[in-house]
C-alpha positions in Angstrom: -46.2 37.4 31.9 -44.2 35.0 29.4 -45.9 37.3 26.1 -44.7 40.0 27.9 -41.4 39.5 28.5 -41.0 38.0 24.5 -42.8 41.8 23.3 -40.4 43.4 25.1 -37.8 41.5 23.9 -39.2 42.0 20.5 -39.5 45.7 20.7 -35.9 45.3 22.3 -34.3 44.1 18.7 -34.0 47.1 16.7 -35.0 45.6 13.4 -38.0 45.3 14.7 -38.4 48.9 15.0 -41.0 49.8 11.9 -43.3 47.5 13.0 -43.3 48.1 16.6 -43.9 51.8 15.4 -46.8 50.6 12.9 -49.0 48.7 15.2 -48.7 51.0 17.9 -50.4 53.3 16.0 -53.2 52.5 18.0 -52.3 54.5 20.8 -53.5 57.4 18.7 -49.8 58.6 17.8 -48.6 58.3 14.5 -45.6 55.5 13.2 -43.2 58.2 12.8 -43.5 59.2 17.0 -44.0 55.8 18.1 -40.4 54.9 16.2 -38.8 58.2 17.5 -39.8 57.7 20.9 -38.9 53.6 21.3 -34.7 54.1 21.3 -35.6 56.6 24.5 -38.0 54.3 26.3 -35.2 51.4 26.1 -32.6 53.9 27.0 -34.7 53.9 30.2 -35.3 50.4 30.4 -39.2 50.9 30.1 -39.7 47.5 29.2 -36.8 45.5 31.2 -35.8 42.2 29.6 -33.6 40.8 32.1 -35.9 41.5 35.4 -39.3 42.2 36.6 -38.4 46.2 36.2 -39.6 46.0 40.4 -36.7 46.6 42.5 -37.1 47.5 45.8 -35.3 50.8 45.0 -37.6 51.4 42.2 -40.6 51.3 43.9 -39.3 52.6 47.2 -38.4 55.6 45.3 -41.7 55.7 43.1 -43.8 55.6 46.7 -41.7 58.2 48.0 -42.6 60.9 45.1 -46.4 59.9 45.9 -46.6 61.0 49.1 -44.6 63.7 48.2 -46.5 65.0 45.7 -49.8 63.7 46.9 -50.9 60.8 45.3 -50.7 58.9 48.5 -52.4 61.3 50.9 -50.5 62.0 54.2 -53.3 60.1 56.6 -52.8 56.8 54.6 -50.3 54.0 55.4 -48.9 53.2 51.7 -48.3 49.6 50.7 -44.7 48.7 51.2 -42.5 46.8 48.8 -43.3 42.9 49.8 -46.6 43.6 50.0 -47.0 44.7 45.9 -44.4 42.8 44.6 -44.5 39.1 43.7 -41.4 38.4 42.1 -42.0 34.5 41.7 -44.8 35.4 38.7 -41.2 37.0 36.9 -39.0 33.8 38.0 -42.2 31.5 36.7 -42.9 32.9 33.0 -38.7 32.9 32.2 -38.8 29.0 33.3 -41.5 28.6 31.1 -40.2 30.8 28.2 -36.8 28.4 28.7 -38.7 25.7 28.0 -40.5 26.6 24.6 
């Protein structure tokens, strides 16, 4: 969780931006639509720095549009929030990133 949060961060500094965009070229897309689609994904917060990125809101929400579109059929009992999410992972790797 601790090299995650320092990519993100990484991808998060826009001077960073070519290379983030060259070695994602292994997704398939080229540098050129990696580095035009990166400013949009952090306009979204796809890769949050400063939390897990799983508020109860968030995911509430996200379960929500499942069983409304189907991905959670209507005869099953979804997971709820405190059941997926284990925040203390988040709180553990920034102690541990404070550290270095």
């Amino acid at each position: 969780m601790a090299a995650l949060i320092d990519a993100a961060r990484f991808i998060h500094d826009l001077k960073n931006v070519d290379r983030v965009a060259a070695d994602a070229v292994v997704t398939g897309h080229t540098a050129a639509v990696s580095k035009a689609t990166i400013k949009p994904l952090l306009d979204i917060d796809y890769w949050p720095v400063d939390n897990d990125g799983l508020s109860r809101p968030r995911l509430e929400r996200l379960i929500a549009l499942m069983k409304k579109v189907g991905g959670i059929k209507p005869d099953k009992e979804s997971v709820n929030y405190d059941q997926l999410v284990d925040q203390s992972v988040w709180h553990d790797a920034i102690e541990l990133i404070k550290k270095r």
